[in-house]
N, C-alpha and C positions, 0 to 999 in steps of 0.2 A: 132458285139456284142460278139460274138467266143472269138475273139482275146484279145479284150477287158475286157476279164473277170478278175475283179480286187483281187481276192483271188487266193492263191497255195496252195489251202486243195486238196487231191487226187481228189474228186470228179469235181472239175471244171478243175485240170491239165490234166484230161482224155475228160473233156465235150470240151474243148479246140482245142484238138489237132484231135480226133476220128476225124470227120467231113473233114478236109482237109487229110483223107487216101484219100477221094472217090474226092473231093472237091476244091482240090487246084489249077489246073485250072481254074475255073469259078470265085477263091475267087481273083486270080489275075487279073481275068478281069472285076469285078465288083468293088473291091474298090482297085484298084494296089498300092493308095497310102500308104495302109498297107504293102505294102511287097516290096518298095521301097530300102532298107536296106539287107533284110533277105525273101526268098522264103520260099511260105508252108511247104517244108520238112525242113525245119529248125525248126520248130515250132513240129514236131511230132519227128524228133531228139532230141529236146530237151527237152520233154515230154516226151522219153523212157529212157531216162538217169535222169531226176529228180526219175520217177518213182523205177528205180534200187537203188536210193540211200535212198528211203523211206521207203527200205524193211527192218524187223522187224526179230527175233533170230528165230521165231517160222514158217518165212517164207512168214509172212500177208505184207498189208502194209499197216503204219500208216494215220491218217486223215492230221496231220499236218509233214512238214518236220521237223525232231528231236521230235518230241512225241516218247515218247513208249508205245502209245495203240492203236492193231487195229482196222480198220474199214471192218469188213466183206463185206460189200456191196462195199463198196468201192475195197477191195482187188480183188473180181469178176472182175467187170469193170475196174481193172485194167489188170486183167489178158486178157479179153474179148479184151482188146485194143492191149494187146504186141504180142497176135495170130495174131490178122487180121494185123499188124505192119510185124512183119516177116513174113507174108504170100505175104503183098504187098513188100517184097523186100529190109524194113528195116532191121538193126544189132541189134539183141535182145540177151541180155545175158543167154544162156541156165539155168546156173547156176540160175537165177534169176526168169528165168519164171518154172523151175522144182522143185525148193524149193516153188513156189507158189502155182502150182496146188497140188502140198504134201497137203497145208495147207486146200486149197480148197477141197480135196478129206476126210480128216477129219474130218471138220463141216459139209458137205454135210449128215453127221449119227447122225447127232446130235437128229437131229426128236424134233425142237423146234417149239412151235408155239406163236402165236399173235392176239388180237383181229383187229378183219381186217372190216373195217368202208366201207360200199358202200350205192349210194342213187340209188335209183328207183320211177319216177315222183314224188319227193318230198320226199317220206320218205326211212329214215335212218334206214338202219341195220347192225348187229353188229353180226361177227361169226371169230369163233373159225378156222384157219390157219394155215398153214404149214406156217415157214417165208420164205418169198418171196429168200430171200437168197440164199436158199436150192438149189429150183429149179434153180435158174440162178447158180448157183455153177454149179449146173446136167450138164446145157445146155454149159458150159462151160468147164466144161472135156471132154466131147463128139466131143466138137468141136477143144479138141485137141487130141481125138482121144486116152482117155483115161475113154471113159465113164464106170459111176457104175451100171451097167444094177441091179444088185440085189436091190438097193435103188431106183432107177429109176421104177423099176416094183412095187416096193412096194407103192410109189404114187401111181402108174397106179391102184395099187387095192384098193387106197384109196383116190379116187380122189374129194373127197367132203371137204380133207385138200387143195387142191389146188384152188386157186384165179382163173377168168377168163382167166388173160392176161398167168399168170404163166402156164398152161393148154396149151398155144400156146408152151411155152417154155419149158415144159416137150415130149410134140409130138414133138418139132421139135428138141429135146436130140435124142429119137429114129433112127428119120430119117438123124440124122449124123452118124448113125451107121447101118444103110441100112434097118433099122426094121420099114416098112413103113405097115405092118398091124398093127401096134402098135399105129404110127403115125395119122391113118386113124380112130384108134377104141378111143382115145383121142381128137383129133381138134376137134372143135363146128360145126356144119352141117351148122349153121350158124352165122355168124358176128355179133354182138349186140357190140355195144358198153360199156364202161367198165368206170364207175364214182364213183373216192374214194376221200379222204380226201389227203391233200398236205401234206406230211411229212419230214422237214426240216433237222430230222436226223434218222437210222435205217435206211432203204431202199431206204428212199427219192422219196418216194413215189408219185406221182402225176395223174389225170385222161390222161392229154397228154401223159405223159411217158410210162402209160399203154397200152394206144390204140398204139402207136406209135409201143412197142415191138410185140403186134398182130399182127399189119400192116408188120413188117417186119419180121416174121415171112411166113407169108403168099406168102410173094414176094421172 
């Protein structure tokens, strides 16, 4: 289905390729007749290089290739993927990923928020949010080791802007930068599960997607 994916908007060029960093072993033993032609790292090679060409004046990167309008969330998860890309040993354009995290470290202050939709056994509530953006920006310069501890603390003192899942993703900003009572006095004591509304565009939102980043998170 991965492979499969019939659009090249940044958000599915990343949903694409991320999976076969960890993955592509298994994905050649499970369906080989996809990769008959062209091996998994073909596929994240070639997903680090569309990505470099979808980048934007201001350093974002667009939704579509040749648009000239960013997609913030999308720019995150693109960035989130070209770390863990040159961490596992792929060729990442400095230039490309340094003008990103620029972009990523300037929205990161922006202090916007959003009405943010969850259910609990049936009923629907509606409150007022940091956008989700923010934090994964946060968790995202941290994780290259260029975290904003001054904005990062300032959630932490204001932590009733942060969404459940995001809460995972601001504790685990800290603990990329060794501030594990920080880490400790943020994460939930306990797990509960997290059920929002599916969001098509903005964050893209979804209840899997959320638990999904708690879950890894955690591990």
């Amino acid at each position: 289905s991965l492979i499969g994916y019939p659009y090249g908007c940044i958000e599915q060029t990343v949903s694409k390729a991320f999976p076969l960093l960890y993955l592509g072993d298994i994905a050649k033993v499970s369906v080989p007749e996809l990769f008959t032609n062209n091996a998994p790292t073909f596929y994240v090679k070639e997903a680090i290089r569309k990505i470099e060409s979808m980048q934007l004046y201001d350093g974002s990167i667009s939704y579509w290739q040749g648009e000239g309008y960013p997609s913030w969330w999308g720019s995150v998860y693109a960035a989130h993927f070209l770390i863990e890309s040159k961490n596992a040993g792929y060729s990442v354009s400095e230039t490309t990923l340094n003008r990103l995290l620029a972009f990523l470290a300037k929205k990161a202050r922006e202090q916007s928020t959003y009405e943010y939709v969850t259910y609990t056994n049936g009923t629907r509530t509606a409150s007022k949010i940091a956008s989700k953006e923010i934090i994964y920006s946060l968790y995202v310069l941290a994780l290259a080791k260029r975290g904003d501890v001054s904005t990062m603390n300032y959630y932490k003192s204001k932590i009733h802007l942060v969404s459940a899942d995001m809460r995972y993703l601001l504790a685990a900003s800290f603990a990329q930068l060794g501030q594990w009572n920080s880490y400790h006095s943020i994460i939930p004591k306990f797990f509960r599960s997290e059920a929002t509304d599916r969001l098509s565009g903005g964050s893209f939102d979804s209840e899997i997607r959320a638990n999904s980043i708690m879950l890894n998170v955690l591990l």
